[in-house]
C-alpha positions in Angstrom: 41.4 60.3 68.6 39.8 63.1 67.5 42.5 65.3 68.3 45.1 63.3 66.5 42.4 63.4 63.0 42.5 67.2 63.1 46.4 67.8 63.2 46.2 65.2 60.6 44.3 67.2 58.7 46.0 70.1 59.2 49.1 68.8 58.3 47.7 67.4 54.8 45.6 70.3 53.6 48.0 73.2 55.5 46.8 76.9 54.6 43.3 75.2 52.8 41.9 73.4 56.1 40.9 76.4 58.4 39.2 78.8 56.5 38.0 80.6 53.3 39.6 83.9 55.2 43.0 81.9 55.7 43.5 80.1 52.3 43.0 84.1 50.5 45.8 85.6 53.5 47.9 82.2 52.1 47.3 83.7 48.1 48.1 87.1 48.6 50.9 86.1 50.2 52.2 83.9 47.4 51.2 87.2 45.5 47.8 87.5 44.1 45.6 90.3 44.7 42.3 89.7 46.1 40.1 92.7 46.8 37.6 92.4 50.4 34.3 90.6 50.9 36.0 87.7 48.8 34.7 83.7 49.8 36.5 80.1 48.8 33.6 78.8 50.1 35.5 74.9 49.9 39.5 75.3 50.1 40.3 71.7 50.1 38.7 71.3 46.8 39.6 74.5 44.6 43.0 74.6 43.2 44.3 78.3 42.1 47.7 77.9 40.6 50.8 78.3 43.1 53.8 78.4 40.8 52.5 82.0 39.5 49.6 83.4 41.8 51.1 86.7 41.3 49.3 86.9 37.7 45.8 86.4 39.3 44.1 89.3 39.9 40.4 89.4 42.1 38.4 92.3 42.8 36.0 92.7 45.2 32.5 90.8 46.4 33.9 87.8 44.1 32.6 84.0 45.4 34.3 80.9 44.6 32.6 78.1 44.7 33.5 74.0 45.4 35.3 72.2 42.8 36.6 75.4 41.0 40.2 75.3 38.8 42.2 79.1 38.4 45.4 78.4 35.8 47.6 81.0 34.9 49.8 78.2 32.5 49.2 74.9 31.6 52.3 72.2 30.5 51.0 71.8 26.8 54.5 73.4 26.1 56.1 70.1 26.8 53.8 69.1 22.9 55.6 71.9 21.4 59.0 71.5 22.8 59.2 67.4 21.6 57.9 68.9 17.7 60.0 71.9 17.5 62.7 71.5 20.4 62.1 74.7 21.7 60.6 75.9 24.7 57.7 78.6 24.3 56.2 79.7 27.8 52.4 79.5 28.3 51.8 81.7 31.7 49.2 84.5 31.5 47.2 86.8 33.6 44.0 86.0 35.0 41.8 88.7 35.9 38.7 88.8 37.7 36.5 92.1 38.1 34.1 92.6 41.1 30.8 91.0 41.7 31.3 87.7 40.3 29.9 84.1 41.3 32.1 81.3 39.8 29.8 77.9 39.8 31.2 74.6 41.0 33.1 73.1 39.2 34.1 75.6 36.7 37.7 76.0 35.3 39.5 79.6 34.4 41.8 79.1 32.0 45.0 81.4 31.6 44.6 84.6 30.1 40.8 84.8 30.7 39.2 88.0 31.8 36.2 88.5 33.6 34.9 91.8 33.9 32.6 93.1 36.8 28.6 91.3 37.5 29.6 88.3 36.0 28.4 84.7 36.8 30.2 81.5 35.1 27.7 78.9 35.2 28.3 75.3 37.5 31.3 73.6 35.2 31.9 75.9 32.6 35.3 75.9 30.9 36.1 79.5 30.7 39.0 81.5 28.4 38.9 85.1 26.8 36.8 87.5 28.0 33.3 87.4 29.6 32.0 91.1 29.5 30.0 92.9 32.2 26.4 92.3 33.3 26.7 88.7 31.7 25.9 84.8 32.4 28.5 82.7 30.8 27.8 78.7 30.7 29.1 75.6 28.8 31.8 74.2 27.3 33.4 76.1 25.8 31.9 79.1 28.0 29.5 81.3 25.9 27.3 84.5 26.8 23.7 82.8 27.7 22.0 86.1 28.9 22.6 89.2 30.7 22.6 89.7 34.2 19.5 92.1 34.0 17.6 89.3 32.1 18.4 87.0 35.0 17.1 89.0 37.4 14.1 90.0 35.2 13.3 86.4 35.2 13.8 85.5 38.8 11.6 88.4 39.6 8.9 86.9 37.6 9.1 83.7 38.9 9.7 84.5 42.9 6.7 83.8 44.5 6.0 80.4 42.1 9.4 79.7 43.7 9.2 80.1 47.1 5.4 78.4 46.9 7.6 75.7 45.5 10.1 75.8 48.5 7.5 76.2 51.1 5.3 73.2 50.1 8.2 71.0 49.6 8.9 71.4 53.3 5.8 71.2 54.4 4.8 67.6 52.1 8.5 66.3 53.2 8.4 67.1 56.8 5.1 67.9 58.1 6.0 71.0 59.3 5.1 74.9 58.2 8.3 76.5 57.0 10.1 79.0 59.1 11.7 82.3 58.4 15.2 80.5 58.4 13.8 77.7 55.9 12.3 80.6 53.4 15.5 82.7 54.4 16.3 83.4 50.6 13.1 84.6 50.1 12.5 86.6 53.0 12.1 90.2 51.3 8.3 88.6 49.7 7.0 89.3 53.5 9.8 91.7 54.9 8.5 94.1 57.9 9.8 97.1 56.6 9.2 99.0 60.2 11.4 96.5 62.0 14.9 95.5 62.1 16.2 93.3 59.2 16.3 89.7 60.5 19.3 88.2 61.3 19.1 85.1 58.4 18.5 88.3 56.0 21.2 90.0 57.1 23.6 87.2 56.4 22.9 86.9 53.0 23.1 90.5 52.4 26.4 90.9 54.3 27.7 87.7 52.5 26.4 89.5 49.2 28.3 92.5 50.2 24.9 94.3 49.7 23.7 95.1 52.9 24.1 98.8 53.0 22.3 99.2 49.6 19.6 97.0 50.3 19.5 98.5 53.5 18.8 102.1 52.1 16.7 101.6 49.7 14.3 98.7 51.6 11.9 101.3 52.1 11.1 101.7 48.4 10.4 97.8 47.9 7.4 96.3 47.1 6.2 93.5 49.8 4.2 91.9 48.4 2.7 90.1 52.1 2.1 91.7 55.3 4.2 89.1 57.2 5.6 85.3 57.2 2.0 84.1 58.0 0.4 86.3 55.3 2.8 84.3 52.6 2.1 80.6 54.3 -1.7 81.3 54.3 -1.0 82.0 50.5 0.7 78.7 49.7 -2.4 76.7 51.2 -0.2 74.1 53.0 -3.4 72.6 55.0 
């Protein structure tokens, strides 16, 4: 039975059931231009437009999230035809630069641009251009910081945050939190002398940031000696 669900499947969704990796090979062969490290992370539920995916353009390290709309044209043409009986075409480009998150939900409209270290907020509705180092959010999508004022922030606010994490875990389940629960946070008690953990390294090769983080680990600040070190500071018991 099983068996019959998947073909099923695979019959229904076609190039969007296997894979992130598969849907992209299916886009650049319909003719967009994706750069490497690139992640759909849900197929099934993103829609980038077929009839002219040769006007989207993606660069590199780009991540898509679920629920997320990419139109290079939309049918509002049919409004103008029936009040001036004439057709006027809508299709435009839609350019993405490298290292950009797009939140769930969101929707690119044609002829947006978004330039590199970008992040468009969970259901923005995004058009024009979103410049570099920015967070865009809303609807319509506006600038609501810089990336470097994000990361300020989160910097700030990293060790209140994984506190958070950690006790949650620990009221919820009874249990003291493990590397692979706290993987996110994992560079607060890094051992710089040993090997990057495996969790850690998943998030930095999914980041497409491993190499960089890699070299320069060795000029962080740790702020605890080890996992333990950090749970003895959250005073779980």
């Amino acid at each position: 039975m099983n068996f019959f669900k998947e073909q099923i499947k695979k019959m229904v969704f076609k190039e969007k059931y296997y894979s992130s990796e598969s849907y992209i090979n299916f886009l650049r062969k319909k003719g967009a231009t994706i750069g490497h490290n690139c992640t759909i992370y849900y197929p099934r539920n993103t829609i980038i437009d077929y009839q002219n995916t040769f006007m989207i353009n993606i660069g590199n390290n780009v991540k898509i999230a679920d629920g997320v709309r990419i139109l290079t044209h939309d049918f509002s043409l049919s409004v103008i035809a029936n009040t001036y009986d004439e057709i006027i075409g809508s299709v435009r480009k839609v350019t993405i630069g490298n290292n950009v998150f797009i939140g769930m939900n969101a929707t690119i409209l044609a002829g947006t641009v978004i330039e590199d270290n970008v992040i468009i907020g969970a259901g923005a509705v995004v058009s024009g251009k979103c410049k570099n180092n920015s967070v865009y959010a809303g609807n319509p999508a506006k600038k609501i910081g810089s990336i470097d004022e994000l990361y300020k922030k989160r910097k700030n606010k990293e060790i209140e945050n994984a506190k958070e994490l950690a006790r949650t875990y620990y009221i919820k389940t009874g249990k003291i939190p493990t590397s692979d629960v706290l993987r996110e946070y994992s560079m607060l008690f890094l051992d710089k002398s040993q090997k990057i953990p495996g969790n850690l390294r998943k998030i930095m090769i999914a980041a497409g940031a491993l190499e960089n983080i890699q070299e320069n680990i060795s000029k962080k600040n740790i702020p605890f000696k080890d996992i333990n070190d950090f749970i003895e500071h959250c005073n779980l018991k």
